[in-house]
N, C-alpha and C positions, 0 to 999 in steps of 0.2 A: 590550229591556232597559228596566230600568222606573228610572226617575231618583228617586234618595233625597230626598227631603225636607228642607227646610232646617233646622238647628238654631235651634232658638227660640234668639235673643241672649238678651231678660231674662229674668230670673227670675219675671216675671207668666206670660210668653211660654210659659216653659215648663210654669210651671204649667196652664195652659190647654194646650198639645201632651197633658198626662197627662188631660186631664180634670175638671181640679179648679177650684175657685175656694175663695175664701177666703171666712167666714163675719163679721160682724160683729164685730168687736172686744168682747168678753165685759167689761160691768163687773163691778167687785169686790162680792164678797158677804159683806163685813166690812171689818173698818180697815185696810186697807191699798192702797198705790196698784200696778194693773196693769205698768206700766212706770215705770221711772227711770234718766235718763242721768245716767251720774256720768265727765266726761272722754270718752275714745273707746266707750266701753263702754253699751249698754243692755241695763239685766235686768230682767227678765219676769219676773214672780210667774207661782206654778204653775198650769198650764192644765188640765183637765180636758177629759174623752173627753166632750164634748158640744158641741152645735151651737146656734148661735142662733137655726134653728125648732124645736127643741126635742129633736130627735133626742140619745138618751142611750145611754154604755156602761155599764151599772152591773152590779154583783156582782162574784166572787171567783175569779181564775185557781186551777185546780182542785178547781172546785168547780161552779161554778154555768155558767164561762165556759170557752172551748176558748182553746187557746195564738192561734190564728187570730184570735178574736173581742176577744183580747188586744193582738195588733197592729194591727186595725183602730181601738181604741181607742188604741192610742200614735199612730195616724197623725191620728187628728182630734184631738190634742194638740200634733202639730207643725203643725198648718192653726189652731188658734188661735194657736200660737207666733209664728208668719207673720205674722198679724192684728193682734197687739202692735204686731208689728216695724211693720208699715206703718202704722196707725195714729200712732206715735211719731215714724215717719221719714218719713212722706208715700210711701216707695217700696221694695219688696224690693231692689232694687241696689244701695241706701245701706247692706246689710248687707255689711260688708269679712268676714265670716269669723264663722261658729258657733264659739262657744272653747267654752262646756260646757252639757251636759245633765246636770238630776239626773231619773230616771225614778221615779216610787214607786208599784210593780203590788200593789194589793189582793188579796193571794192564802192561800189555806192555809199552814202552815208546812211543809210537805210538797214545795211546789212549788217544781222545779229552775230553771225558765228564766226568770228575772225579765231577763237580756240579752237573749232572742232575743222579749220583748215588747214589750223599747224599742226594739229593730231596729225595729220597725214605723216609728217618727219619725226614727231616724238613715238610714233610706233616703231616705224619703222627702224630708227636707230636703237630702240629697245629689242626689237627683232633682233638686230646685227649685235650691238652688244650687250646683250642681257643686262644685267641689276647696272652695269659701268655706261650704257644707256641712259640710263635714270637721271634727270635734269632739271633745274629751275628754268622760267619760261617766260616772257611775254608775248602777245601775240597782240597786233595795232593794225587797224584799217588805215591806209592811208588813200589819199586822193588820187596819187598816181606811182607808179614804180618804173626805173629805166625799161626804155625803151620797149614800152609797154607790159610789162613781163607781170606774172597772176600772182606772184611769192618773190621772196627774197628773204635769207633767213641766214644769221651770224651766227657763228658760236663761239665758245670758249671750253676747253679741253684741258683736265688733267693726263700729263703724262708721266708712264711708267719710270719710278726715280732708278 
């Protein structure tokens, strides 16, 4: 019999169980600031499917990109999410609970699944932080996104009082 592994307690913890770490906290590329606590709440300006070594998602869901390559791009949108988060709060477990995502996938006007390419960051951050994961959601095709990028996606954060 082979003994289960322990569950990662934090949420870095887990992050690392999945294989992941987190990237640099991305500055802002115009007038506006990355994060701001206003009361129990931090919200993060919109994060983009890119990485701070430079690794990039860019082009257009149905078109140029596959639904897959979609949600891989919503997932390095909740891994900068994260990157905010702890950058602003020194630690992921200061995050009492995800209250909302807006997602906006770069896609054709044709193209159905603009939910199942923000799935990509609502697992994932349910991954990292279990049930305080759990979030309200929109998810909007738009026509174009800076500098051509596949996702970009906001949040809003409860933090630990």
């Amino acid at each position: 019999m082979t003994a289960t592994p322990p569950t990662p307690h934090s949420a870095e913890d887990r992050l690392a169980a999945l294989g992941l770490s987190l990237p640099e906290a991305a500055r802002p590329v115009a007038s506006y600031v990355p994060t701001l606590i206003v009361g129990e709440q931090l919200w993060i300006s919109g994060q983009v499917s890119a990485t701070s070594d430079g690794q990039t998602v860019v082009g257009r869901l149905g078109d140029t990109l596959t639904l897959d390559a979609g949600q891989a791009a919503a997932r390095l949108c909740a891994l900068n999410i994260l990157a905010q988060a702890k950058a602003a709060l020194g630690t992921l477990d200061a995050i009492a609970q995800v209250i909302r995502l807006t997602g906006f996938v770069n896609a054709t006007p044709d193209f159905p699944d603009h939910p199942k390419v923000i799935n990509g960051a609502s697992d994932l951050l349910q991954s990292v932080l279990g049930d305080a994961g759990k979030h309200t959601r929109s998810a909007v095709g738009v026509a174009s996104l800076p500098f051509g990028f596949a996702v970009e996606i906001d949040a809003v954060l409860a933090i630990r009082g």
